[in-house]
C-alpha positions as CSV (number, residue, x, y, z in Angstrom):
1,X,0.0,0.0,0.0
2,X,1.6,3.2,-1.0
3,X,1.1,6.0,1.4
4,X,-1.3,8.8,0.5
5,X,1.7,11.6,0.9
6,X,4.2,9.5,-1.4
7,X,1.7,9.3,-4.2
8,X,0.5,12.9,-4.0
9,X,4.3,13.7,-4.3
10,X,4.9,11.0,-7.5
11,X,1.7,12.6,-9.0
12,X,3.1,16.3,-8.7
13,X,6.2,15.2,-10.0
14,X,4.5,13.4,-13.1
15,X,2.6,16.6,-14.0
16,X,5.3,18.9,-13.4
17,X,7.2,16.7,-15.8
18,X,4.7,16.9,-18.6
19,X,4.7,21.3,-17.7
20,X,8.4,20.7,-18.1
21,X,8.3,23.0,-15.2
22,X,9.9,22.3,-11.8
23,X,7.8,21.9,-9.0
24,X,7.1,19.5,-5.8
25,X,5.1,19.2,-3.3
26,X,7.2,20.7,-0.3
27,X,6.9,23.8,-3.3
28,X,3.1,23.6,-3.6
29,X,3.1,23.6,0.6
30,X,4.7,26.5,0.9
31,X,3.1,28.8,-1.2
32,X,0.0,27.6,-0.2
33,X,1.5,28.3,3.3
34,X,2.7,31.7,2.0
35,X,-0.7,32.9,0.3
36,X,-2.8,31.5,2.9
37,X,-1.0,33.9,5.6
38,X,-1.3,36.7,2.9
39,X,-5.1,36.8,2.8
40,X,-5.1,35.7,6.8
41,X,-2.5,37.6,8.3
42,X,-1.0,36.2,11.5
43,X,-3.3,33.4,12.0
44,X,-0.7,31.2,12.8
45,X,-3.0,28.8,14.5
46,X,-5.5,28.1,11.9
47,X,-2.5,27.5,9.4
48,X,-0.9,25.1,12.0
49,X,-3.9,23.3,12.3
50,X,-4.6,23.2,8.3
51,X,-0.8,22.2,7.7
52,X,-1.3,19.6,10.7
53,X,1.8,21.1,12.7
54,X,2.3,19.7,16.5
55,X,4.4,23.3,17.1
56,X,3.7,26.7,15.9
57,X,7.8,26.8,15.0
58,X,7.3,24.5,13.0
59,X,5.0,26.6,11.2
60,X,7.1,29.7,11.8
61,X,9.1,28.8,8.8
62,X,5.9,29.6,6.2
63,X,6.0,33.2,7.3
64,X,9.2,33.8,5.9
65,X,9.1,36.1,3.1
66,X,9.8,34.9,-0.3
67,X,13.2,36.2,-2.2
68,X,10.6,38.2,-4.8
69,X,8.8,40.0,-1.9
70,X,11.6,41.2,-0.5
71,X,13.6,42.9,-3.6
72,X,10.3,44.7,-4.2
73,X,10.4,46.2,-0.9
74,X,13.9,46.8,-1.5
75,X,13.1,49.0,-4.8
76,X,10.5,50.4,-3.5
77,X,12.6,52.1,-1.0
């Protein structure tokens, strides 16, 4: 029996192969991680909870800001 995690990984690896794109799921996590704290800012718990996370530090790393977000700010300075 193959675990439901390992195939949702093989299948995002298929279609990303097909896009010719590079993606995974750890990738699709994250920015669903990222935009989810974007339209909810700094509920932490409900995105624990959604993610499945024992510890909010775990779910600390999702509220780093992405390399993009940052060089904007940057310019925009």
């Amino acid at each position: 029996m193959v675990c439901l995690s390992t195939g949702v990984f093989q299948m995002v690896r298929v279609y990303a192969g097909k896009a010719k794109g590079k993606c995974s799921a750890h990738t699709l996590r994250h920015t669903f991680a990222y935009s989810y704290l974007q339209s909810n800012p700094g509920d932490m718990v409900g995105l624990s909870q959604i993610l499945g996370h024992s510890h909010l530090n775990t779910t600390a790393i999702h509220t780093l800001h992405r390399l993009e977000d940052l060089q904007e700010r940057v310019e925009g300075m």
